[in-house]
Backbone as CSV, one residue per row, in Angstrom:
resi,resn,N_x,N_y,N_z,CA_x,CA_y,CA_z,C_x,C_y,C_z
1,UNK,0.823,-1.189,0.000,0.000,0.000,0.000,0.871,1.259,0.000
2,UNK,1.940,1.260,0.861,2.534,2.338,0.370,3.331,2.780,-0.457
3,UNK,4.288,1.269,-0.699,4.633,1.537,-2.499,3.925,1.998,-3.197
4,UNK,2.799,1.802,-3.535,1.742,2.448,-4.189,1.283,3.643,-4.552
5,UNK,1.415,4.382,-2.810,1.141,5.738,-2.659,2.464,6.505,-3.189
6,UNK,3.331,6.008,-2.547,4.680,6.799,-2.976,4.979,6.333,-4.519
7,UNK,4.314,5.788,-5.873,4.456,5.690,-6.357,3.338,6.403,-7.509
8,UNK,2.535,6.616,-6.907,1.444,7.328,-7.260,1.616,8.661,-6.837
9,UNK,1.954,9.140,-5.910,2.841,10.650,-5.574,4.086,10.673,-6.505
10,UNK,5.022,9.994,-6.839,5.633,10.355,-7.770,5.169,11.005,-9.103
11,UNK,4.185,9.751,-9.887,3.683,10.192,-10.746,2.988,11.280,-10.714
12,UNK,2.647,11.947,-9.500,2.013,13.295,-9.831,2.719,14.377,-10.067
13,UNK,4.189,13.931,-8.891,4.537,15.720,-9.154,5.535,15.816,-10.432
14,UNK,5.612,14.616,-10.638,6.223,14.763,-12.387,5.561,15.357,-13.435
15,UNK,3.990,15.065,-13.166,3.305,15.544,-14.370,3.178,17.265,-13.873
16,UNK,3.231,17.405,-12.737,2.863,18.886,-12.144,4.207,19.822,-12.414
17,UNK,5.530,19.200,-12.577,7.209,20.094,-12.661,6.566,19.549,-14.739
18,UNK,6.122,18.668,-15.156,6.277,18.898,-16.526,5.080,20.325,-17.182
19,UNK,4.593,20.578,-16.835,3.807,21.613,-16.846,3.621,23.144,-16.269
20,UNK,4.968,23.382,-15.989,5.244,24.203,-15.185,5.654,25.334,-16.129
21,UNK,5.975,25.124,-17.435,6.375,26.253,-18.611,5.470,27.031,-18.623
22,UNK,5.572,28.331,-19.026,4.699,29.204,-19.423,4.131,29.244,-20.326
23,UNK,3.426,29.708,-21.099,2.720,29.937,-22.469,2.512,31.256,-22.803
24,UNK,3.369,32.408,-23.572,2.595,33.282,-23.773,2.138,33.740,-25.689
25,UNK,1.147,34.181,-25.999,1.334,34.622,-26.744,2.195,36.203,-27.525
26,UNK,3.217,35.762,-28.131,3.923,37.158,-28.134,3.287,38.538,-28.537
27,UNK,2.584,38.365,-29.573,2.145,39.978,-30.071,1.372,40.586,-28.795
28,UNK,1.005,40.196,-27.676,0.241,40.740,-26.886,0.911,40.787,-25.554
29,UNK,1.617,40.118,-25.565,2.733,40.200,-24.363,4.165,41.177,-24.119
30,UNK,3.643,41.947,-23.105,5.010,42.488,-23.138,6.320,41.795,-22.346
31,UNK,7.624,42.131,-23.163,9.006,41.727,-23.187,9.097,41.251,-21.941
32,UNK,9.290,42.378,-20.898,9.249,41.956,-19.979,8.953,40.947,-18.872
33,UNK,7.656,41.166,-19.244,6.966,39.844,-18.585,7.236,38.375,-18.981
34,UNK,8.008,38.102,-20.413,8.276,36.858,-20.730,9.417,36.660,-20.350
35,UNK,10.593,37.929,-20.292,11.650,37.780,-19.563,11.465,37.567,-18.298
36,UNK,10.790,37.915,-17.119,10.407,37.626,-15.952,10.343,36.199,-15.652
37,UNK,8.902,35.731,-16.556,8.928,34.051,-16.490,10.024,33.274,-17.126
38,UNK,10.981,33.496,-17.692,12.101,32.969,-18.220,12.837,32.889,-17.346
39,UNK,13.281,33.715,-16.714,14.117,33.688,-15.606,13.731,33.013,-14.298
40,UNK,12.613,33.338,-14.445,11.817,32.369,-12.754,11.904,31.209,-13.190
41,UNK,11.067,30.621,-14.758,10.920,28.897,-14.361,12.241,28.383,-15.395
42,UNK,12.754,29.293,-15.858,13.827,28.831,-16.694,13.602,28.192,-18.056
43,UNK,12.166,28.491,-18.489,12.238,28.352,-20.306,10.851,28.884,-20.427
44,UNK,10.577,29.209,-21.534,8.967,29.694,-21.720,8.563,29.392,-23.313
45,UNK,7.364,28.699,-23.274,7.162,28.447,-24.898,6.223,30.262,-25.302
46,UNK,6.873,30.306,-26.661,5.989,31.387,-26.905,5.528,31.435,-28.512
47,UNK,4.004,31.650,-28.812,3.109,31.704,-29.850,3.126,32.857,-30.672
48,UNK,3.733,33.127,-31.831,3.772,33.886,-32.718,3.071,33.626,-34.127
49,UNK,2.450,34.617,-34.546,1.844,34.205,-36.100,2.752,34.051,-37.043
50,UNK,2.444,32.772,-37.965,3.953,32.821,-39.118,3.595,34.283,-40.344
51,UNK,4.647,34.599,-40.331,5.131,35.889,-41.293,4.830,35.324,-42.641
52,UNK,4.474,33.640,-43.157,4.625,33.711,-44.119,3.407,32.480,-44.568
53,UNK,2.646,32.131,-43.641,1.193,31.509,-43.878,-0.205,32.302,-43.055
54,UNK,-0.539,32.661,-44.062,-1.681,33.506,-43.480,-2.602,32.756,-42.158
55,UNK,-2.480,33.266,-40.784,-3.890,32.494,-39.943,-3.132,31.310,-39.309
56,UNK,-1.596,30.599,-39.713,-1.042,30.490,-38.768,-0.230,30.545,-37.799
57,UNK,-0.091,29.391,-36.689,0.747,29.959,-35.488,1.402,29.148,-35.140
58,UNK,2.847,29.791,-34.882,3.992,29.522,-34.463,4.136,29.221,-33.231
59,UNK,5.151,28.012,-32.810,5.765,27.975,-31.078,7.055,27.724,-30.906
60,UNK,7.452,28.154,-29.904,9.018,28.201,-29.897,9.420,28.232,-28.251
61,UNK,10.258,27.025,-27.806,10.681,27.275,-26.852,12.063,28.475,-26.596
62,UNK,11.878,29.200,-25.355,13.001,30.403,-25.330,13.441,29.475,-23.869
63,UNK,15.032,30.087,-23.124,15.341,29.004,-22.523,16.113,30.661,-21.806
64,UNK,16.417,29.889,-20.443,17.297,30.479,-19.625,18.790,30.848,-19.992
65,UNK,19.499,29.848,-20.001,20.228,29.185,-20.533,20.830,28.002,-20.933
66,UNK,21.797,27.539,-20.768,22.301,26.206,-21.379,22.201,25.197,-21.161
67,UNK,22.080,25.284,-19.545,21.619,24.124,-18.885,19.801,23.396,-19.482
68,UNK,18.974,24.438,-20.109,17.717,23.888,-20.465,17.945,23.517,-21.892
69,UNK,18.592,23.128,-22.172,19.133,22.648,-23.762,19.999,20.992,-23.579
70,UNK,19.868,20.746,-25.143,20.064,19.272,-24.748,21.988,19.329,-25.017
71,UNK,22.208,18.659,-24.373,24.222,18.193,-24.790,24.874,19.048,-25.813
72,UNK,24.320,18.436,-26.907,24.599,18.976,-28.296,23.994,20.058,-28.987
73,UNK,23.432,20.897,-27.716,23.138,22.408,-28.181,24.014,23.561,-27.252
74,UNK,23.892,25.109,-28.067,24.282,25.738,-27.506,22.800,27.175,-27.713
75,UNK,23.223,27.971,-26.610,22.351,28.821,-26.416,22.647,30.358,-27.399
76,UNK,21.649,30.665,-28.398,21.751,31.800,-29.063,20.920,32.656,-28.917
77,UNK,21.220,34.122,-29.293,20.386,35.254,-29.476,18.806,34.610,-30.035
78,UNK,18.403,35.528,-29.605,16.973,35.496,-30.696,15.621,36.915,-30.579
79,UNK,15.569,37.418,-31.621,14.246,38.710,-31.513,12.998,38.220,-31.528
80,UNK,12.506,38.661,-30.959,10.843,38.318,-30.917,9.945,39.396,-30.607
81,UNK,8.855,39.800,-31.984,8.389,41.053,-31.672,7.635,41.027,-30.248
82,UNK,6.766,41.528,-29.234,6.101,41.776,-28.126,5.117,43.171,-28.503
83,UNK,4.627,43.184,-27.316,3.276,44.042,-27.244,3.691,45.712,-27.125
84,UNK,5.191,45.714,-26.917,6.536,46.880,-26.533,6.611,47.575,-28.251
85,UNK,6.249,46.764,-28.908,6.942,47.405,-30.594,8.578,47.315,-30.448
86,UNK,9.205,46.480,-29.690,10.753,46.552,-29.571,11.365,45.372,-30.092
87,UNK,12.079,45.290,-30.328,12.564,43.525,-30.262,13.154,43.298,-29.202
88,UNK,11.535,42.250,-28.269,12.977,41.335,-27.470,13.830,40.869,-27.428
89,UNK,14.554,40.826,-26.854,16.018,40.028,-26.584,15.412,38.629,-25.945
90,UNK,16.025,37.262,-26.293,15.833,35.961,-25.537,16.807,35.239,-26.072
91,UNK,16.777,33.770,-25.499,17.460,33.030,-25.961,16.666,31.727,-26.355
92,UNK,17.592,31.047,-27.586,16.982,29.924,-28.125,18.332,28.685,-28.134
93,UNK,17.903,27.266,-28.199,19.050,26.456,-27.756,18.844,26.523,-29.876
94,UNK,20.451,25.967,-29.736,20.392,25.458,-31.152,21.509,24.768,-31.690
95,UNK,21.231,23.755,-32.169,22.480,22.890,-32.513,23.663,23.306,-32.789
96,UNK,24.589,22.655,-32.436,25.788,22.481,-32.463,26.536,22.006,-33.896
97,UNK,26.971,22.387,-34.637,27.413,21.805,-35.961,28.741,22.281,-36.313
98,UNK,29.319,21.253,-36.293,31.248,21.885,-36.357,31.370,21.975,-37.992
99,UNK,30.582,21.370,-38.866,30.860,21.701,-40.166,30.057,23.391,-40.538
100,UNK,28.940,23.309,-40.273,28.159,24.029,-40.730,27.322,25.481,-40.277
101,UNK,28.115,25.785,-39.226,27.730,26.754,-38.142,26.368,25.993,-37.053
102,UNK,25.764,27.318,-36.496,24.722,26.908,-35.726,23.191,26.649,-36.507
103,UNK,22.765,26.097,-36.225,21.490,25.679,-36.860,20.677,25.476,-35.812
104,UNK,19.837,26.756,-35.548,18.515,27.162,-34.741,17.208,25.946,-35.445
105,UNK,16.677,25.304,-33.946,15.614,24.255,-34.508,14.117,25.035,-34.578
């Protein structure tokens, strides 16, 4: 019975730390505030319209730093318009490629 419980408490707070990212949509969000949650939970997915299909939408994880990236990535710049008219500043992980430069996923 209590294997059970403590095994069933596991499975919860895993699903509760996997859900812990933010979500914002960018055109309505200001900079700030996504920088805020970036820094608190350490990555934030964020929803942008594509520039180049009418009606749809984009997602993109932005990351703290390096540590939220896998082995064989490294952490780069990245702009993202916001609700500011500025370009945010964030970061995006992005492969590692010794032939071919970096290649953002």
């Amino acid at each position: 019975m209590i294997k059970n419980l403590a095994a069933a408490l596991f499975v919860f707070t895993s699903c509760v730390e996997a859900n812990s990212t933010e979500r914002f949509f960018a055109p309505t969000s200001s900079c700030e505030a996504i920088q805020d949650a970036i820094s608190r939970d350490g990555d934030s997915v964020l929803r942008f319209p594509s520039k180049q299909v009418p009606g749809m939408t984009l997602y993109r994880r932005y990351v703290r730093n390096e540590q939220k990236c896998d082995s064989n990535d490294q952490v780069v710049s990245a702009h993202v318009k916001t609700s500011n008219d500025v370009p945010c500043e964030l970061h995006v992980c992005a492969q590692r490629s010794h032939f071919r430069g970096t290649k953002v996923r």
